[in-house]
Each structure stands twice: as structure tokens, then as C-alpha cells.
C-alpha positions as CSV (number, residue, x, y, z in Angstrom):
1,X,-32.6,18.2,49.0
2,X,-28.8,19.2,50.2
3,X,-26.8,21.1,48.3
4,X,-24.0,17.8,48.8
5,X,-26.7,15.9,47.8
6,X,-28.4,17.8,44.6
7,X,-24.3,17.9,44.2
8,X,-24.1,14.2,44.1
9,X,-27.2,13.3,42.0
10,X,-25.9,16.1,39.3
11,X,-22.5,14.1,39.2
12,X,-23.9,10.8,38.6
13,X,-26.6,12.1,35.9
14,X,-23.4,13.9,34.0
15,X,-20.9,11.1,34.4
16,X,-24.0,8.5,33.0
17,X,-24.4,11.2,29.9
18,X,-20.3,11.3,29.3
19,X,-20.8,7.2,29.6
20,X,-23.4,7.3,26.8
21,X,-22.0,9.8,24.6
22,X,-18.7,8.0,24.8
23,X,-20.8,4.7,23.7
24,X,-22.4,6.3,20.6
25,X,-19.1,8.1,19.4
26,X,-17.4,4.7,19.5
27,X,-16.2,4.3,16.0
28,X,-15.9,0.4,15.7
29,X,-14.0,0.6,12.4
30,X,-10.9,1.6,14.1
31,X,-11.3,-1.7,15.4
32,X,-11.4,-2.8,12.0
33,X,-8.7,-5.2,10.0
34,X,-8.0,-5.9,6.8
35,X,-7.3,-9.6,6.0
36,X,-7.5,-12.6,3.1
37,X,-7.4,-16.2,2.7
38,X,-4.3,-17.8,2.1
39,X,-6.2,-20.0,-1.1
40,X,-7.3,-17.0,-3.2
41,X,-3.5,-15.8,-3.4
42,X,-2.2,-19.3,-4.0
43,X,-0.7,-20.2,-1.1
44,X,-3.2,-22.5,0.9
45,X,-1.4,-23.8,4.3
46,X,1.9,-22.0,3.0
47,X,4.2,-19.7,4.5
48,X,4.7,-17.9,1.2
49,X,0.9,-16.2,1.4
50,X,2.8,-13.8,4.5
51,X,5.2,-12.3,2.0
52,X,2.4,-11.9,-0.7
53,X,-0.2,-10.7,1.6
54,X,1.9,-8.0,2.8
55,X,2.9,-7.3,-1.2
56,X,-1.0,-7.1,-2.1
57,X,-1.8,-4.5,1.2
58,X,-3.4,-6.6,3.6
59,X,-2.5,-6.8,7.1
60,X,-3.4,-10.3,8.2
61,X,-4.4,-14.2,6.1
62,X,-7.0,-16.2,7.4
63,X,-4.0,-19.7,7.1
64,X,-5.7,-22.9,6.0
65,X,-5.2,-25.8,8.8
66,X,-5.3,-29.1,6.6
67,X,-4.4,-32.9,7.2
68,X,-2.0,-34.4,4.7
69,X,1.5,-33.4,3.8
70,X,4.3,-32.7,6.5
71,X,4.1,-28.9,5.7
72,X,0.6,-28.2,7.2
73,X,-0.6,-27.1,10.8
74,X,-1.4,-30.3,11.9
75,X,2.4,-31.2,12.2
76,X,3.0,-29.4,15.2
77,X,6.8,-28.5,14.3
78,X,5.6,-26.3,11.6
79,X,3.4,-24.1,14.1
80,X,6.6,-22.1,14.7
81,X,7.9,-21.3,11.7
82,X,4.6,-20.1,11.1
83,X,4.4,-17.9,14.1
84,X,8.2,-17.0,13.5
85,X,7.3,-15.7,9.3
86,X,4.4,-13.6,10.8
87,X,6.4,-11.8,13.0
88,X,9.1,-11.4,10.3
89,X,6.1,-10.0,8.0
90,X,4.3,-8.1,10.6
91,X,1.0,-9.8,9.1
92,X,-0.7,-11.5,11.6
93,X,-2.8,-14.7,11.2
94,X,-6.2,-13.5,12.0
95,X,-8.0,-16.9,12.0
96,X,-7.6,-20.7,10.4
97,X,-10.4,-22.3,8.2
98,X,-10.7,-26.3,8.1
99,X,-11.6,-26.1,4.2
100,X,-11.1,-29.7,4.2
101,X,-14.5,-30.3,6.1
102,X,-16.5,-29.7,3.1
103,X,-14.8,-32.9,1.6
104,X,-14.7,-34.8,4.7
105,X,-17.7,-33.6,6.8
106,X,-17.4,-33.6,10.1
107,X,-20.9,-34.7,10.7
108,X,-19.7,-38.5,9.0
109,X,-16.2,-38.7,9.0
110,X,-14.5,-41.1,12.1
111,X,-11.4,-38.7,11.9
112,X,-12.9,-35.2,11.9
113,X,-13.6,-34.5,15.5
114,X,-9.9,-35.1,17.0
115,X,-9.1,-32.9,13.5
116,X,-11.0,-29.7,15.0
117,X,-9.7,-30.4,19.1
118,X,-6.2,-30.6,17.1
119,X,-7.2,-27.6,15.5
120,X,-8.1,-25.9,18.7
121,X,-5.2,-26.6,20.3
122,X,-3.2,-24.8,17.6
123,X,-5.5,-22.1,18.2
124,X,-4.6,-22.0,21.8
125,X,-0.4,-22.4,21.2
126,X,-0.4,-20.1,18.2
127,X,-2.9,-17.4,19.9
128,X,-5.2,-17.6,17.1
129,X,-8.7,-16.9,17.9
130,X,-10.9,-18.5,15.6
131,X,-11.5,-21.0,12.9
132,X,-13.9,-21.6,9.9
133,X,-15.7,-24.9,9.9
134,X,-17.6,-24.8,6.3
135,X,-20.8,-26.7,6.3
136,X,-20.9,-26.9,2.2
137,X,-20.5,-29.5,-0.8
138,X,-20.5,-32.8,0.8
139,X,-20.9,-31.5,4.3
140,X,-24.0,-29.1,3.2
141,X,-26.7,-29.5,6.8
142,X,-29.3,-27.3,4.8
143,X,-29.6,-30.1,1.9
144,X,-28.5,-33.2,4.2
145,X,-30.5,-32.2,7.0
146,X,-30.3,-35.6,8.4
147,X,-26.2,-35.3,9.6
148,X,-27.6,-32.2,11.8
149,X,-27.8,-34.1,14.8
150,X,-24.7,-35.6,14.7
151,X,-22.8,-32.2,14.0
152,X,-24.6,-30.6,17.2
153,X,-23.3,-33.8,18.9
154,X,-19.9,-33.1,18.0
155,X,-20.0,-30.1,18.6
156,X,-21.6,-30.3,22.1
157,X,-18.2,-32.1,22.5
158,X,-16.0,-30.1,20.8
159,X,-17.2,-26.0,22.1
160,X,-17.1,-26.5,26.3
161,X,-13.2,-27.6,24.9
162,X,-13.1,-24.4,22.4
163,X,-15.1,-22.5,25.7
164,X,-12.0,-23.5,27.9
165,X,-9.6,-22.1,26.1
166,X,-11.4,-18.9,24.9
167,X,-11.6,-20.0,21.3
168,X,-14.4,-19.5,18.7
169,X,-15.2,-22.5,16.3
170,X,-17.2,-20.1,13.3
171,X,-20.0,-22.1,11.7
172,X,-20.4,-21.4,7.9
173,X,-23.2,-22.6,6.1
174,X,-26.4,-22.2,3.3
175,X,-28.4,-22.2,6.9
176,X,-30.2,-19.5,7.4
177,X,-29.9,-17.1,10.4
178,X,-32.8,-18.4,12.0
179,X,-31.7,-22.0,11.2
180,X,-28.4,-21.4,13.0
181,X,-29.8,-19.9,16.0
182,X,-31.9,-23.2,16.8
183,X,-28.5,-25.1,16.1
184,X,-26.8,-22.6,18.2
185,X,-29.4,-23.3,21.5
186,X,-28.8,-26.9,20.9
187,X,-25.0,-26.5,21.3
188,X,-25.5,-24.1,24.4
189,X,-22.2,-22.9,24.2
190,X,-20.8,-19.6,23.7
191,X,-17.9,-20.6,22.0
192,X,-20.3,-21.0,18.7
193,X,-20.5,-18.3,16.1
194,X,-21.3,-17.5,12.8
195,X,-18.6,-16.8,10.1
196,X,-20.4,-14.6,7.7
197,X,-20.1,-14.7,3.9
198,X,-21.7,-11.6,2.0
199,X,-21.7,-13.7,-1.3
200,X,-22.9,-17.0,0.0
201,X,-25.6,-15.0,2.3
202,X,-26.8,-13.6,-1.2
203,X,-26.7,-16.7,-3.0
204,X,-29.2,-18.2,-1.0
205,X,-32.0,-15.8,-1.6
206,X,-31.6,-14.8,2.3
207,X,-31.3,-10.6,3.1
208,X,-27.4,-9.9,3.6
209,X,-28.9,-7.3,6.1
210,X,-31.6,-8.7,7.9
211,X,-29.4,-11.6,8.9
212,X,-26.1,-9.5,9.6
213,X,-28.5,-7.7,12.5
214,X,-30.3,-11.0,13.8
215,X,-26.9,-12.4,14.4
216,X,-25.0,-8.9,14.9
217,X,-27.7,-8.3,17.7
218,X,-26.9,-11.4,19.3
219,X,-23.0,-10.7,19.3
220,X,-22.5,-14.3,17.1
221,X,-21.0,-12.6,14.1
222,X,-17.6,-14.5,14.4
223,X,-15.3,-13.0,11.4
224,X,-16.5,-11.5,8.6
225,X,-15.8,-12.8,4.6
226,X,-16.5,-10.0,1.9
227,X,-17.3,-12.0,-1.3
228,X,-18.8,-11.0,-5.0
229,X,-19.5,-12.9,-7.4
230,X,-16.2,-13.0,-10.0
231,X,-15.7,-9.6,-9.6
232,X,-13.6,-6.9,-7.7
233,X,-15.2,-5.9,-4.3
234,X,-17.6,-2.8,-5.3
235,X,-17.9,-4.0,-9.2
236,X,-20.6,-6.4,-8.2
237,X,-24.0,-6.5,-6.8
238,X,-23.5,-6.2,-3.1
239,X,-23.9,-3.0,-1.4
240,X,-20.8,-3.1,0.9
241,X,-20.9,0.5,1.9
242,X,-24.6,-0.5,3.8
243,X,-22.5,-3.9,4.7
244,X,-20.2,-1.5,7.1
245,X,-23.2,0.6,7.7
246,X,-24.7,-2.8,9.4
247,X,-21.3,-3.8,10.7
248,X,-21.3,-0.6,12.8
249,X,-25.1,-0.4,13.9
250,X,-24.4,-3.8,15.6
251,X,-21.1,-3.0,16.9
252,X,-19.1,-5.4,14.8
253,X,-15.6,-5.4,16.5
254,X,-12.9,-7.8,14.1
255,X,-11.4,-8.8,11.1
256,X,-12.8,-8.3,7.5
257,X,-10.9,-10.9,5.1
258,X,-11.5,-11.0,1.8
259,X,-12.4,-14.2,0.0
260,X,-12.7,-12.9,-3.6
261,X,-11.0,-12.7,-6.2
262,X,-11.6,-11.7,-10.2
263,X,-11.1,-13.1,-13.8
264,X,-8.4,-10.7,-14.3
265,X,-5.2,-11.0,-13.3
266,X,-5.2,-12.1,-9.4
267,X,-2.8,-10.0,-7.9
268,X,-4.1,-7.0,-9.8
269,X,-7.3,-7.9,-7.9
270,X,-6.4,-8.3,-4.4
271,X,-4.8,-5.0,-4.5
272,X,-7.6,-3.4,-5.5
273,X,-9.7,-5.0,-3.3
274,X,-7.5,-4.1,-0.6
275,X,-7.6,-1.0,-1.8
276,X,-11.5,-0.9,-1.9
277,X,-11.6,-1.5,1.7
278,X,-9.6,1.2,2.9
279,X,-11.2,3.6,1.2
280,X,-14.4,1.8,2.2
281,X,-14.0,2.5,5.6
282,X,-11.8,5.5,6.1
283,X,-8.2,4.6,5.9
């Protein structure tokens, strides 16, 4: 071998090692921020949950996009003031849920569909990424198994639109990991992920970290919900210190928004949780 040779060969093996190293020492939690729903600070679809977000030490609120009175999303005029309050805050809207689908499930109600294209749309003017569609209460698939097909036909309508635009439509539901995946092949679009829920993981008997990995491995963790059950994040049972563990090992890169809350007084609570996290993750 040449000297230029055995020269070139050293430089590509060193440069691949730097490549790798750089890889593992990636610390995805810089990536990392801190978020909560507008509803558990009592301000669903307002502009006041900006102001209290910021007040409680959160840096972003995942903004509920309802049908209904003039104030909400859907009424395209308000989409400013919106974007106008977040930049007045500095907290940023890190996704929208369509909490309303649980009520009115998309699978059986006429209206629902052109509700979630509206909804991407928004997504697309306002630069949001992503929205929650629940799949619970009257829109449960895992106990009216029945509306599945006609939600995967919806959808099959709805993603290539969400895919277009680079948006992600976040599927929550009691489904199972491997449940979602077969929904997911069904779809066939990439615009489909999974908004996962510690709480609701654990309340259907499922393992938080098996799943987070099946669907971490498979980059369809959408946004992330840390939930316990009536109690501060780290008072309950869930082990969110192995939760960021998991996040990391499958390179988790996003928001984490809180969706809990305590008997106590609420705003005592969502400071603390706030608090939790930071701490939680090295802030």
C-alpha cells in the first residue's frame, strides 16, 4: 500500500470514528422543551393560558383547536392574535389537540374530517407542527373496534394532505403499540404518529417502556404527555427518570408537555411540576 494511500484509508477510518463518537455524545435533552396544555391551567382555546404558562415556568402550551364560539382556532381571524400573544410571551405553541374528537369521533361524525384538514391548515399558517387526535370516551377504537376502518379511511384521506405540508396528525389511544403499528401500515403514511401518554400507557396494563422503544425505534413517537395519576409528577407511580432514560436510548428529539395536574392548589402544582422537569433532565 502507498504511503498517500495508507494516508487516505487512515483519514476515512478517523473521520467515521469522530462521526460515531459525535453520534453517541449527542445529548437529545438539549433538544428537549418544556410544555402544558392549555385545559389543565384553565384556559382551553384562550389566549390567557400564554401569560399563565410563562407565570407557572413553562416554555410552550399545547393550544386546544375547538369548533364552537367565535374565539377558537377554527375562526381564522383569531389565528393572529394568537401567533401575535406568543410572540409577546416568548412561549411558543408547541402543538394543538382536537379534544373535541372524543365527543364527536371522527370515525362517525359527517363534520369531523373537514374539522382536522381545517385543523391542518392552521398548522400550516400558524407553523405548528403537530396535533393530538384522541381516540377515547365515545371515540375509544380499542372498545368500538368496529369504527377502525372508517378512521384508517379518513385518515388515508386526511395524512398524504398532513404529508404535503409536513405536518404530523399524533394518534392517541387505549391501542396498544402493536395495535397502532398495524393501523399505522394501513394508513401508509409518514405523516402518522403516536402522541404518547405515560398515565394512559399505564392505565391500560401495557409496559410504559416496552412500548416507548417499539415506537421510539421506529421514529413514531410524535410529542410526548407526562401524566400521573392525581398527583405531582415524581409523587406518583411512574418512574420518569427511566421515562428520559428511554426517551434518550431512542433518540427522542421534542417537546415534553405536561398534562397533569394535583388535588392541591393548581398553580402550586404546575410550578412544581415544571419544576420537576428541569431538574429531571438537567436544567
Amino acid at each position: 500500500m502507498s504511503i498517500a494511500a495508507g494516508y487516505t484509508a487512515g483519514s476515512l477510518f478517523l473521520s467515521n470514528t469522530v462521526r460515531l463518537l459525535g453520534a453517541e455524545e449527542k445529548d437529545v435533552k438539549k433538544s428537549w422543551k418544556i410544555g402544558i396544555c392549555d385545559w389543565d391551567i384553565r384556559a382551553r382555546g384562550d389566549l390567557r393560558a400564554f401569560a399563565a404558562a410563562k407565570e407557572l415556568g413553562f416554555e410552550g402550551i399545547q393550544v386546544s383547536f375547538e369548533t364552537g364560539n367565535r374565539d377558537t382556532l377554527m375562526n381564522k381571524a383569531n389565528r393572529p392574535k394568537f401567533l401575535e400573544t406568543a410572540k409577546e410571551t416568548g412561549i411558543a405553541i408547541a402543538s394543538f389537540c382536537m379534544g373535541e374528537l372524543n365527543s364527536k369521533p371522527l370515525a362517525t361524525t359527517p363534520e369531523a374530517e373537514g374539522w382536522v384538514e381545517d385543523c391542518i391548515n392552521a398548522m400550516d399558517e400558524m407553523s405548528v407542527p403537530l396535533v393530538l387526535l384522541p381516540f377515547f370516551s365515545n371515540g375509544d377504537i380499542k372498545r368500538n373496534r368496529d369504527h377502525q376502518p372508517m378512521v384508517i379511511e379518513k385518515l388515508k384521506r386526511l395524512a398524504p394532505i398532513a404529508e404535503k405540508k409536513k405536518k404530523v396528525l399524533a394518534f392517541e389511544s387505549p391501542l396498544s403499540a402493536e395495535d397502532l403499528l398495524k393501523i399505522f401500515d394501513a394508513v401508509g403514511s409518514d405523516a402518522l404518529k403516536v402522541y404518547y401518554d405515560t398515565l394512559n400507557t399505564k392505565n391500560q396494563g401495557y409496559d410504559i417502556f416496552k412500548e416507548m422503544e417499539l415506537l421510539g425505534s421506529k421514529k413514531l413517537l410524535g410529542e410526548v404527555h407526562f401524566k400521573e395519576s392525581r398527583a405531582r409528577l415524581g409523587d406518583g407511580d411512574i418512574d420518569f427518570t427511566k421515562v428520559c432514560e428511554t426517551l434518550e436510548k431512542v433518540g427522542y428529539e421534542g417537546w415534553i408537555v405536561v398534562e397533569s395536574s394535583a388535588p392541591d392548589d393548581w398553580k402550586a402544582s404546575q410550578t412544581a411540576n415544571a419544576q420537576f422537569i428541569k431538574k429531571l433532565i438537567g436544567r
